[in-house]
C-alpha positions in Angstrom: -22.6 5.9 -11.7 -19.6 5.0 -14.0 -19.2 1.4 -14.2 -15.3 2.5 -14.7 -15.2 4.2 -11.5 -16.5 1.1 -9.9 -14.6 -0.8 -11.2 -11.4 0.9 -10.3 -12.6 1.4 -7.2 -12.8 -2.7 -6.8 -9.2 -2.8 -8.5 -7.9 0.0 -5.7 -9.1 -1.8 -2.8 -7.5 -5.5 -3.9 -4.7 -3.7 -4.1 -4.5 -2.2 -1.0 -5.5 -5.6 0.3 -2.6 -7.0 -0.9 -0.3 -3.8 0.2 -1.9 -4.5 3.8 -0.5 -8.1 3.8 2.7 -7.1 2.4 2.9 -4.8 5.0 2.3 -7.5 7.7 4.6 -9.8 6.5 7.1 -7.3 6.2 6.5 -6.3 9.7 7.1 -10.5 10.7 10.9 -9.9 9.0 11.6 -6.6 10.7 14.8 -6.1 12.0 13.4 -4.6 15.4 10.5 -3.8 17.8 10.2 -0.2 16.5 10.2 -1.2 12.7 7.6 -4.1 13.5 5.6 -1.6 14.9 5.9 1.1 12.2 4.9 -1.5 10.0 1.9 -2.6 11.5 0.9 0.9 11.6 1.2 0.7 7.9 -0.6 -2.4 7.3 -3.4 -0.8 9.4 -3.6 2.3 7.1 -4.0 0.4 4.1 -6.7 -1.4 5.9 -8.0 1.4 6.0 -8.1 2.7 2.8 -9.7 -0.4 1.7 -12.4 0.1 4.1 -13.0 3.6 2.7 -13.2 1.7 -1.1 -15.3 -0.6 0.2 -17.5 2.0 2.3 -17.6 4.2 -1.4 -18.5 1.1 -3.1 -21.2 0.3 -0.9 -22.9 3.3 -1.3 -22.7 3.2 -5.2 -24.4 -0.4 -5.4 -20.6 -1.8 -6.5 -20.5 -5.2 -8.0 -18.7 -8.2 -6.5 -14.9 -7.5 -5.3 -11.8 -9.6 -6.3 -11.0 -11.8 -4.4 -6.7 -11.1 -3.1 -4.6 -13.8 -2.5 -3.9 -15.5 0.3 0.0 -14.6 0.3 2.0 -12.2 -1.2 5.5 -12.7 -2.5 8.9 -10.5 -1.4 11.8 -10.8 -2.1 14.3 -12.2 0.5 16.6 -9.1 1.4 14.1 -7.2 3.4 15.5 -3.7 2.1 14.7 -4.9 -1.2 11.3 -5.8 0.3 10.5 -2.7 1.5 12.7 -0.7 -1.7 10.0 -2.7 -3.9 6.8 -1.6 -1.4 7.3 1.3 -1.8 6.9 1.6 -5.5 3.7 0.2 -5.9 2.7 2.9 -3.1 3.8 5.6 -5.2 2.2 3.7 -8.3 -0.9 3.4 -6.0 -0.6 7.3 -5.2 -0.3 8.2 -8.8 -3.7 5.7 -9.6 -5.8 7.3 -6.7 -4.7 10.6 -8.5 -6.3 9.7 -11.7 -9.2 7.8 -9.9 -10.6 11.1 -8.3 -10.1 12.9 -11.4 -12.5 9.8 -13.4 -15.0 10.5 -9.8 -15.1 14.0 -10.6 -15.6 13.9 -13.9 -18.6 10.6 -12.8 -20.3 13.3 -10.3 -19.1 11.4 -7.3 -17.4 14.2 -5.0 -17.4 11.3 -2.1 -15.5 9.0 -4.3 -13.0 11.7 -5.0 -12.7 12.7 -1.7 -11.7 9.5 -0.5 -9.0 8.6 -3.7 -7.8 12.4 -2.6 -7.4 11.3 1.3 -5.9 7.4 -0.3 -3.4 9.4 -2.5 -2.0 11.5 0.0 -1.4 8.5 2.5 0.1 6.7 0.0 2.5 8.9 -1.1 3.1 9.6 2.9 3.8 6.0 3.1 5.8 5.7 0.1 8.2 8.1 1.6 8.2 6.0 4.7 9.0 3.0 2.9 12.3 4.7 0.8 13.6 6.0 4.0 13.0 2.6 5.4 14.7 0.5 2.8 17.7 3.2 2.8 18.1 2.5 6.6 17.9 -1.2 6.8 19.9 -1.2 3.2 22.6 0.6 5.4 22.4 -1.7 8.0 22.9 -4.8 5.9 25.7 -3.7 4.1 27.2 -3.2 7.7 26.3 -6.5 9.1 27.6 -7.9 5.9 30.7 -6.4 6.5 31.6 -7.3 9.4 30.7 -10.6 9.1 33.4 -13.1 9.1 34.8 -14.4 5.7 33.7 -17.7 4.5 
């Protein structure tokens, strides 16, 4: 087994850890009851992409996983929040692209299999997160506007 598959495997699912508690504290800021929801949905999913890292990882003999933080930072307009989410899922898309072509090339078909299935919910969620941030950008400029000066 590559130990730079392995390894990149262990980066992927910190990632997504932290993407899963962005995603719940987005869904804490949301605007309404359907958002929140959406949200959590999201969180879920990259919960369980990490579990599929983990599961890959486990079967490999993996070494020891980073350890994420305990809080993630966002910034305080929650359009800009979301806006800034859903880069680093189409970053994360375009890594689990290159991480099943290093499985392939490392004999793991499993391993490429699940980077193939984590791409492609990634950049579903990505998508999700731009239409988001467009709506609730929308939605703030409104709000703003008709806010009374001063």
């Amino acid at each position: 087994m590559s130990i730079r598959l392995t390894a990149t495997l262990a980066a992927a699912w910190e990632a997504e850890m932290l993407s899963a508690l962005a995603m719940e504290r987005l869904a804490e800021r949301a605007p309404d009851a359907r958002t929140r929801s959406r949200l959590g949905s999201l969180a879920a999913g990259c919960q369980a992409h990490a579990s599929r890292l983990l599961a890959r990882m486990a079967a490999i003999g993996g070494g020891p996983l980073p350890v994420p933080p305990d809080e993630v930072e966002l910034p305080g307009s929650f359009s800009e929040a979301v806006r800034e989410e859903a880069v680093r899922a189409r970053d994360s898309s375009e890594r689990y692209a290159a991480m099943a072509n290093l499985a392939r090339k490392s004999m793991d078909p499993s391993a490429a299999w699940v980077c193939e299935l984590n791409r492609a919910e990634e950049l579903d969620r990505a998508n999700e997160l731009v239409e988001l941030a467009r709506r609730t950008a929308q939605r703030e400029a409104e709000l703003e506007r008709l806010a009374p000066p001063g």
